[in-house]
VEXDOVO-171476 format. One line per 4 residues: for each residue x, y, z of C-alpha. Coordinates in Angstrom, 2 decimals. Last residue first. Example, Ala and Ser with C-alpha at 12.3 -4.5 7.8 and 13.67 -1.06 7.14 Angstrom:
! VEXDOVO-171476
13.67/-1.06/7.14  12.30/-4.50/7.80 .
//
This chain:
! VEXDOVO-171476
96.78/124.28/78.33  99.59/122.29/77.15  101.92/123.83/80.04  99.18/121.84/82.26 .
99.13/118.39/80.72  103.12/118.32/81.55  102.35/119.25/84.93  99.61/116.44/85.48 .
101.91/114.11/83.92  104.63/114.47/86.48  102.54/114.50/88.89  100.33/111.51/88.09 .
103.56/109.90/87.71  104.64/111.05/91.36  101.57/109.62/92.79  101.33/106.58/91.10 .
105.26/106.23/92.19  104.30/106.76/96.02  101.28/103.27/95.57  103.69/100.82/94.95 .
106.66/101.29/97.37  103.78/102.74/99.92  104.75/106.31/100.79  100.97/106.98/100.52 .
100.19/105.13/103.52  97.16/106.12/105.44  96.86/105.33/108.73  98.21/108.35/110.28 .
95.33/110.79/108.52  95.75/114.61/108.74  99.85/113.88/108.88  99.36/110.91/106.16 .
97.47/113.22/103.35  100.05/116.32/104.53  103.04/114.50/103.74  101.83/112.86/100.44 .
100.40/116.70/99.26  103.76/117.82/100.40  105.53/115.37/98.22  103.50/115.57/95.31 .
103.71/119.40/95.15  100.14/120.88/95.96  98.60/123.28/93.07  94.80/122.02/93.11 .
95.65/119.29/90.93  98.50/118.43/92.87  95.89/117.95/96.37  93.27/116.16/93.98 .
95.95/113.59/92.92  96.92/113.09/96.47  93.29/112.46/97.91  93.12/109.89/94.75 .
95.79/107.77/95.95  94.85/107.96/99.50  91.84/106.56/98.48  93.43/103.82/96.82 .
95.96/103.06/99.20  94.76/103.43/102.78  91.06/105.03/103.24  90.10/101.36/104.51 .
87.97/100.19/101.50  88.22/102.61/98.95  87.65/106.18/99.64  87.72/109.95/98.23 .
85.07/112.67/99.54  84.89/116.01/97.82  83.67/119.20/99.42  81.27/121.55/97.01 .
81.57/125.00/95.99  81.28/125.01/92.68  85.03/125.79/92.11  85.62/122.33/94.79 .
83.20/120.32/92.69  84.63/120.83/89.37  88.36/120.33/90.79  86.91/116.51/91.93 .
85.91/115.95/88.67  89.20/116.91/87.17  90.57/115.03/89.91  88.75/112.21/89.40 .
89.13/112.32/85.85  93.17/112.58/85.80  93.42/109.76/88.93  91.38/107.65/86.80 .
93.81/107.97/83.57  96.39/107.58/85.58  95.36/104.00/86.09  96.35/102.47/89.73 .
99.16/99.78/88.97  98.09/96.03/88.72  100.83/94.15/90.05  101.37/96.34/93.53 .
97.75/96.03/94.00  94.75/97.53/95.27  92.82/97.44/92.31  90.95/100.34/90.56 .
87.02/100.83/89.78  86.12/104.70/89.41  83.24/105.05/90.52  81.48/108.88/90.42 .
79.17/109.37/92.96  77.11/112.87/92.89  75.16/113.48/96.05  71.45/113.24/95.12 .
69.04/116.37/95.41  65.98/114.17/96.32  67.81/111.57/98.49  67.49/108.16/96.97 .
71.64/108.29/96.86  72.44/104.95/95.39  75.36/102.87/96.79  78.51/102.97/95.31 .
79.89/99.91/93.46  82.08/97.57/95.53  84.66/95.52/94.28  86.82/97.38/91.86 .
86.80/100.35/94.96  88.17/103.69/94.16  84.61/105.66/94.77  85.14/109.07/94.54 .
81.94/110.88/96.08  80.87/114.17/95.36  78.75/117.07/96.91  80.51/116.90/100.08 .
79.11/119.84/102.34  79.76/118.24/106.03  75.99/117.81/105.99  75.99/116.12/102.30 .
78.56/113.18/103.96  76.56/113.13/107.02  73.27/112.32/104.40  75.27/110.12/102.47 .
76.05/107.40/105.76  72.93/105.66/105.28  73.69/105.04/101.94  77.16/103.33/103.48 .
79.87/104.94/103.03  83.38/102.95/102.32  86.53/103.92/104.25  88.47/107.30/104.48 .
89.71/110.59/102.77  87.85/114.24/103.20  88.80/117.14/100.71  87.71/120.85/100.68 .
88.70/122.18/103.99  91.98/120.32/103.93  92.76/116.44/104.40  89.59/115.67/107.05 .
89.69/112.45/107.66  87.23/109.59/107.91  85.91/106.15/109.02  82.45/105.04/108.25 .
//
């Protein structure tokens, strides 16, 4: 498993193994964000289970990232964070669709999109949230994120 640490509440990278859940609890993530279309998440058997929420998305510039996963992951991922808990966002090489998600959690927690882009690929060079398909997920989750907010 391959990871970053974005900020003290969010960690971005590849796809955990079960074996890997039990480094993932010791670092204090209580949930998992599972991007991948291909790859459900693998049970936690351990008795007070990390929670593992899948939300399937491609990785592709002709079939955009849904908003409306990016708005329950982060909403999940907020949750966590309030309770305490560290979130940990992936997909398969912590590049795109991870990435993705690490961003939307960053805005949700009061990051512009550009700073929350800047930071995601300063705390983790391979990452590549400037994409040409993947940057205007971001910025539409933004936008819409803000717009939700003043209906609040």
């Amino acid at each position: 498993m391959n990871f970053s640490s974005i900020t003290g509440d969010l960690f971005i990278g590849t796809t955990p193994s079960a074996s890997d859940y039990d480094l993932l609890r010791e670092l204090g993530v209580r949930l998992v964000i599972n991007m991948r279309v291909e790859y459900r998440p693998r049970r936690d058997v351990h008795e007070s289970p990390l929670t593992l929420l899948w939300l399937p998305t491609f990785d592709s510039p002709l079939i955009p990232i849904s908003i409306r996963a990016l708005q329950r992951g982060a909403r999940a991922a907020l949750e966590t964070i309030c309770a305490g808990g560290r979130v940990y966002a992936h997909c398969a090489g912590g590049v795109h669709r991870g990435v993705t998600m690490g961003a939307a959690i960053l805005i949700a927690q009061g990051y512009e999109a550009a700073s929350a882009m800047r930071l995601i690929k300063e705390k983790r060079p391979q990452a590549d949230p400037f994409a040409f398909y993947i940057r205007p997920r971001i910025l539409r989750f933004a936008d819409q994120w803000a717009g939700a907010d003043k209906l609040r």
